[in-house]
Structures are given as structure tokens and as C-alpha cells.
C-alpha positions as CSV (number, residue, x, y, z in Angstrom):
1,X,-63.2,58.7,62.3
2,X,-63.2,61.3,65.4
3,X,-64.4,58.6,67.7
4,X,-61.8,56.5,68.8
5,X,-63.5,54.2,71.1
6,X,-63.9,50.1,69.6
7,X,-67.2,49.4,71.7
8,X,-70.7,51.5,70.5
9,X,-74.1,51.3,72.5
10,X,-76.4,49.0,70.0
11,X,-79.2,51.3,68.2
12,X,-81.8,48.1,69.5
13,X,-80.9,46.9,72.6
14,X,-78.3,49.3,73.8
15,X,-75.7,47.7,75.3
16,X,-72.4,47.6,74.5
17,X,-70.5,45.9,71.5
18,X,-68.3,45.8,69.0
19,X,-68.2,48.6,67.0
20,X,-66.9,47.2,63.4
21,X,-68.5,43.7,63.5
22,X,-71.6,43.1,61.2
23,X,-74.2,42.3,63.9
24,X,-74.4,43.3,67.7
25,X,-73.2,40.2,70.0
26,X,-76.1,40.9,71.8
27,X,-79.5,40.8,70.1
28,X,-78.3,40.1,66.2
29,X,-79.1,44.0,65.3
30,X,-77.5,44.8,61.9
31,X,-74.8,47.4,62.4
32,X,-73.2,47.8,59.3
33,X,-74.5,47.1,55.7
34,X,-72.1,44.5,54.8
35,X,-68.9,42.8,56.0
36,X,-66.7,44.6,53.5
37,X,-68.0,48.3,54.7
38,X,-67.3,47.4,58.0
39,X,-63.7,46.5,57.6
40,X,-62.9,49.0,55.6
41,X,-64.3,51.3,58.2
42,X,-61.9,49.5,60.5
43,X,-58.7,49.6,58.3
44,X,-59.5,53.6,58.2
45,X,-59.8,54.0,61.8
46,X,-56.8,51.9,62.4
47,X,-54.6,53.9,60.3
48,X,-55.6,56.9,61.6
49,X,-53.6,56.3,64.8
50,X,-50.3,54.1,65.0
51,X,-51.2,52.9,68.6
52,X,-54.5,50.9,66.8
53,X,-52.3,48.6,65.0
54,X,-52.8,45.8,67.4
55,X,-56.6,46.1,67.8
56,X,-58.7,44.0,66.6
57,X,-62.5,44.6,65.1
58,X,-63.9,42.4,67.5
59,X,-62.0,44.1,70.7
60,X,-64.4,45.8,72.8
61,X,-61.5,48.2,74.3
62,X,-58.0,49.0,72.5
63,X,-55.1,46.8,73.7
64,X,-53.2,48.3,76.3
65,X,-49.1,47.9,75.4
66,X,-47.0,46.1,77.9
67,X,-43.4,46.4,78.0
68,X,-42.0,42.5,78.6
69,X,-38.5,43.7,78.5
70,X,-38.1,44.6,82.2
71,X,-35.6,41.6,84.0
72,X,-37.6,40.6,87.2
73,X,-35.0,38.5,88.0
74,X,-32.4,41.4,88.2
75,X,-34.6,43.3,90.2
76,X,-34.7,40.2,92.7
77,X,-31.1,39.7,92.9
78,X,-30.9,43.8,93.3
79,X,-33.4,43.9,96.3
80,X,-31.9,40.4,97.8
81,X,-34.8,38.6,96.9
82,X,-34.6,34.6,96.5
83,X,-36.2,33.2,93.2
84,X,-36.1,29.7,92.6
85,X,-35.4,28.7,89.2
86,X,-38.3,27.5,86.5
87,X,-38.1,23.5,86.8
88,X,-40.0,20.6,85.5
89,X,-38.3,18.2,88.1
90,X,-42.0,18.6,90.0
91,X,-44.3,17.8,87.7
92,X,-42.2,14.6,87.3
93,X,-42.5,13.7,91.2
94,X,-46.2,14.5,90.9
95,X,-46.5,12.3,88.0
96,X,-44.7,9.3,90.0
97,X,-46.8,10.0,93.1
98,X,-50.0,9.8,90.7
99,X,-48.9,6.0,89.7
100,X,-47.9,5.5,93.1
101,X,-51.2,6.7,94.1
102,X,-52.8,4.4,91.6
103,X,-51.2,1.2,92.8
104,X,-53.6,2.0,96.4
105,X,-56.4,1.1,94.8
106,X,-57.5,-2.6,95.7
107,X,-57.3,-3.4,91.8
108,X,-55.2,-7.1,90.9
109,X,-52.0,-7.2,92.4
110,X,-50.2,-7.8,89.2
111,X,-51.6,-4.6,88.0
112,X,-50.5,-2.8,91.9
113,X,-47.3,-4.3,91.2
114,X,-46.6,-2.9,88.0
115,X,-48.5,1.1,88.8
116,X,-45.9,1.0,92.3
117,X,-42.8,0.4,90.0
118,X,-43.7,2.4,87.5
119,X,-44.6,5.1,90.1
120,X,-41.5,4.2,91.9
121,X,-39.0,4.6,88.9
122,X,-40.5,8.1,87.6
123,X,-40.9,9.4,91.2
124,X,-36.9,8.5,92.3
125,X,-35.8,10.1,88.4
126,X,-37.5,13.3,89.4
127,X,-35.9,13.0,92.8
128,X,-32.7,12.6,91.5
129,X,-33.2,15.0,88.7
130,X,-34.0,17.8,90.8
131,X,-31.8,17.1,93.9
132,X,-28.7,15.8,92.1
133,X,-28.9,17.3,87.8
134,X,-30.4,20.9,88.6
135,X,-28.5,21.7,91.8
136,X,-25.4,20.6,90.0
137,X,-26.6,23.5,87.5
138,X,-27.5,26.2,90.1
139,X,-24.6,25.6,92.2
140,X,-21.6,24.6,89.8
141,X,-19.2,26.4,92.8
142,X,-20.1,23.7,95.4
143,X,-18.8,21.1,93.4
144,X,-15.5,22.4,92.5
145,X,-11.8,21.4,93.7
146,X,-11.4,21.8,97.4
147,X,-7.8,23.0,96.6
148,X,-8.8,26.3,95.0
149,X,-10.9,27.8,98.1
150,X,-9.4,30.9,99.9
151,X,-9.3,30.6,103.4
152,X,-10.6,33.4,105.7
């Protein structure tokens, strides 16, 4: 198991593919005797090397580790960088403004009625709920008593 590359050159066609799958992706060419050969070719090879764990047999390249513990956020607030918050308050207006949108279209105007009230309700909630519930949550300071300010 010297070669520690997960892609081989097919013996027929010559391009590229996975290197501990039965048949080439490409032209059907029969790379390894049987299924069972092949991955225990592949548990050998993968531990041979404790950075092969992750890999799969039908990966073409070894997966490249990525390190999700760095705090973006903290960086941002280091560097004076404005982030807004993740919020679902949007995708609520949008939905409203789709109903809304709806009730445009020459259809009965029961149904128009009914799509602009709908649209109408769902589009004011999201208002509200991003204006009034989440600024409330970013901004708890703004909202406090008046009394306990220090003047400057």
C-alpha cells in the first residue's frame, strides 16, 4: 500500500477513477476481482495512515480536514466589523409578500381577498417580529430604566 493516492488512471480508457471501486465510473472496466477484495484493499490502506479515516472508497482525492472551531464572530467584533445576526424574520416577510403578490393576479375577488389578508397578516408578523421581538433580543440595553443611565 505505498501509493497513497484514491484516484488510478483506468487500464481501458485511462482516465481517472476511483481506485477501490469494482468497475471504472467511466467505461465499466473491471478493476478489482470482486467487491470483497476491493474493500479489503481499502480497509488496509486506510489503516495504514490515521489521516485516511474519513475517506471514502468512492472519493477521488482524500478529504482535506477543516478546523470549524475558529469564532468568526469574535474575530468581527475584534476587527470592528458589523455582523448582523442569523434571523428567519425574512423569509417570513418574503413569504407574506408572495401571498401578497398572489392576490395581483386578476383571479375571483373572493379568492384576492382572502391571498391579500393572508399576505397581509404573515407580512406585518414578520415585520413586527423582526423590528419589535429580535431587536428587543440584540439590544436588551435600549429598553432598560431611564433612571440607571450615567450621565456624561
Amino acid at each position: 500500500m505505498a501509493n497513497p493516492a484514491l484516484a488510478v488512471d483506468c487500464p481501458r480508457c485511462g482516465l481517472k477513477t476511483a481506485r477501490f471501486v469494482d468497475h471504472c465510473r467511466n467505461c465499466g472496466y473491471k478493476l478489482w476481482p470482486s467487491s470483497e477484495m476491493a474493500s479489503a484493499a481499502f480497509q488496509a490502506w486506510r489503516a495504514a495512515d490515521p489521516p485516511r479515516a474519513t475517506a471514502s472508497r468512492f472519493d477521488l482525492e482524500t478529504p482535506v480536514y477543516v478546523d470549524n472551531s475558529f469564532d468568526f464572530s469574535a474575530r468581527a467584533r475584534e476587527l470592528g466589523i458589523h455582523l448582523f445576526p442569523n434571523s428567519n424574520w425574512p423569509f417570513i416577510i418574503c413569504l407574506g409578500a408572495l401571498f401578497l403578490g398572489l392576490a395581483a393576479i386578476p383571479f375571483a375577488s373572493t379568492v384576492r381577498i382572502v391571498l391579500a389578508v393572508i399576505g397581509g397578516v404573515i407580512f406585518l408578523y414578520g415585520v413586527v417580529g423582526w423590528v419589535l421581538i429580535e431587536d428587543v433580543k440584540m439590544y436588551p440595553g435600549d429598553s432598560s430604566e431611564t433612571g440607571t443611565e450615567v450621565r456624561h
